[in-house]
Every structure is written in structure tokens, then in C-alpha cells.
C-alpha positions as CSV (number, residue, x, y, z in Angstrom):
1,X,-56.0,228.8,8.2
2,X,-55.8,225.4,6.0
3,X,-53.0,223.3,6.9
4,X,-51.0,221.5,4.5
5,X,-51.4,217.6,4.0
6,X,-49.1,215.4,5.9
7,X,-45.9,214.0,3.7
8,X,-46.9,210.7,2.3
9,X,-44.9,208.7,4.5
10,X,-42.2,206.2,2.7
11,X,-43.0,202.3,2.3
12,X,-40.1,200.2,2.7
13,X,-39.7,196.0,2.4
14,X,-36.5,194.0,2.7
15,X,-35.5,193.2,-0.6
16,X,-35.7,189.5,-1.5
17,X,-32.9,189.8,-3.5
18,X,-30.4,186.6,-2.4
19,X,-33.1,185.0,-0.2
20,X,-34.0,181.2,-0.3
21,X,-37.2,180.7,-1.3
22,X,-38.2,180.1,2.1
23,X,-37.2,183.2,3.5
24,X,-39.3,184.5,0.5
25,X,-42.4,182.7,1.9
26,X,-41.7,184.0,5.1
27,X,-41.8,187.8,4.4
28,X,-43.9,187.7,1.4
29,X,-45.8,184.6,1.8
30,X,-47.1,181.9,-0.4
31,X,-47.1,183.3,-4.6
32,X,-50.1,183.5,-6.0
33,X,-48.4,181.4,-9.4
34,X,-45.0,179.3,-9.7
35,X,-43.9,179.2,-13.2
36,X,-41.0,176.8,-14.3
37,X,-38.7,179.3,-16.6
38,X,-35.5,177.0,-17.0
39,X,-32.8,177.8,-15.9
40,X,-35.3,180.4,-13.2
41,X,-38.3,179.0,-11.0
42,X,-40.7,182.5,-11.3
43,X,-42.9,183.1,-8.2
44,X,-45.6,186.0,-8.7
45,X,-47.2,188.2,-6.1
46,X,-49.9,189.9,-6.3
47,X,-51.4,193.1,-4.7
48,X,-53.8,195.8,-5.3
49,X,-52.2,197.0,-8.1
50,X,-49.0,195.5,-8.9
51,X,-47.9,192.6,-10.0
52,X,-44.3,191.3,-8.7
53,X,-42.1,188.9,-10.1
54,X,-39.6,187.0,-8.1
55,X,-36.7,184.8,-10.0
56,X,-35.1,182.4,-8.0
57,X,-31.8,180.3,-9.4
58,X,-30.5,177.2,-8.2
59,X,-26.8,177.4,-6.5
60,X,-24.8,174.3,-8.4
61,X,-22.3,174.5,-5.4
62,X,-25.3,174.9,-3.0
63,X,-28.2,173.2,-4.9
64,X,-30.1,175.5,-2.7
65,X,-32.1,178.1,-4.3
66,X,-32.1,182.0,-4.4
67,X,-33.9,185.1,-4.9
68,X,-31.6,186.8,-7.7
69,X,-34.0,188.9,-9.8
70,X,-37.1,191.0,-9.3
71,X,-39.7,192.7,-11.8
72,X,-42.8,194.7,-11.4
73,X,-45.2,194.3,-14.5
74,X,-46.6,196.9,-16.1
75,X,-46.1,200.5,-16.9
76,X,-44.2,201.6,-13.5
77,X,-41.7,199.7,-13.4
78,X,-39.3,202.6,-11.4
79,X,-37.6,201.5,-8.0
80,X,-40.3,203.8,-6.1
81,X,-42.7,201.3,-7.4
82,X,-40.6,198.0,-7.0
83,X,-40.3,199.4,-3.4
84,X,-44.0,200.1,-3.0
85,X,-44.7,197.0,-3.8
86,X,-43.0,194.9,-2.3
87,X,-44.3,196.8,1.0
88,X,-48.0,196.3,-0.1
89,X,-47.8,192.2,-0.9
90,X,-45.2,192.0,2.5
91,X,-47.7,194.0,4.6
92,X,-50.6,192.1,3.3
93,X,-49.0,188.6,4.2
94,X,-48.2,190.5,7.4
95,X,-51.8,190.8,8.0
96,X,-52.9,187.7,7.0
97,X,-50.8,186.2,9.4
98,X,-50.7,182.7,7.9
99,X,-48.5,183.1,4.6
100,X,-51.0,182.5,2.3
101,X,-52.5,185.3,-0.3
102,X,-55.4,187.3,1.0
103,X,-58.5,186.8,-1.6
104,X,-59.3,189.9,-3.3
């Protein structure tokens, strides 16, 4: 009798979504670019097939800045994948172990 595959089992990551950008480092570790976007500072992860976008804004009461927007490039741009990955690129740094990109 064939048994059916086991459910895929859910990826989650904390969102980085109102993190500084050192809490940022610390879950998803160092961006593979830093882009200057005025009035954003852009960080982009890569993973094995995605490409993440982080958008971080400077707080004028604060002058700290924050995580306040994310994007996944290209065609899949649904939460499922947001969520995906950001679990790949956090795991990965997880791995890693030093908070620097893995080479591919």
C-alpha cells in the first residue's frame, strides 16, 4: 500500500519589518549589495532562488534607522514567497554562523 507524501512543512522567519539594521544583520546577516536610494538605504539578500529586498528609513526623531519595507524580485512576489524567503537567506546565515553570505 503506497503511502502518501508527508505535508510540506511550513517555513517561517521573523519579519524584519521595524528592525535596525543591526538586528537585520543579526538574523539575516551581512547583504550581498547596499544601494543608496534617497530617502531609503536598500540592502539585498540573496538565496537560491530569490532575491530579497530590505528598505531601511532613517528615524528624524531617532536618527537611527529601520527596517520599513520588504520586496522579493521577480515573478512570485505572494506572501508565501516573501515568507519562504526570508526563511531560506535567515537559515543560511544561520548556518554560516558568521553573518556573512555563503558563496554560491
Amino acid at each position: 500500500m503506497l503511502m502518501p507524501p508527508p505535508a510540506p512543512v511550513a517555513v517561517s522567519a521573523p519579519s524584519p519589518i521595524g528592525l535596525d539594521q543591526e538586528s537585520v544583520t543579526g538574523a539575516y546577516g551581512t547583504p550581498a549589495s547596499q544601494t543608496d536610494a534617497p530617502p531609503a538605504i536598500v540592502w539585498q539578500y540573496l538565496a537560491e532562488d530569490c532575491v530579497l529586498d530590505v528598505y531601511f528609513y532613517r528615524d528624524v526623531e531617532t536618527g537611527k534607522t529601520h527596517a520599513l519595507y520588504v520586496k522579493v524580485k521577480g515573478d512570485d512576489q505572494s506572501d508565501d514567497q516573501l515568507r519562504t524567503c526570508l526563511a531560506r537567506i535567515a537559515k543560511r546565515n544561520a548556518s554560516n554562523g558568521t553573518g556573512t553570505p555563503v558563496a554560491r
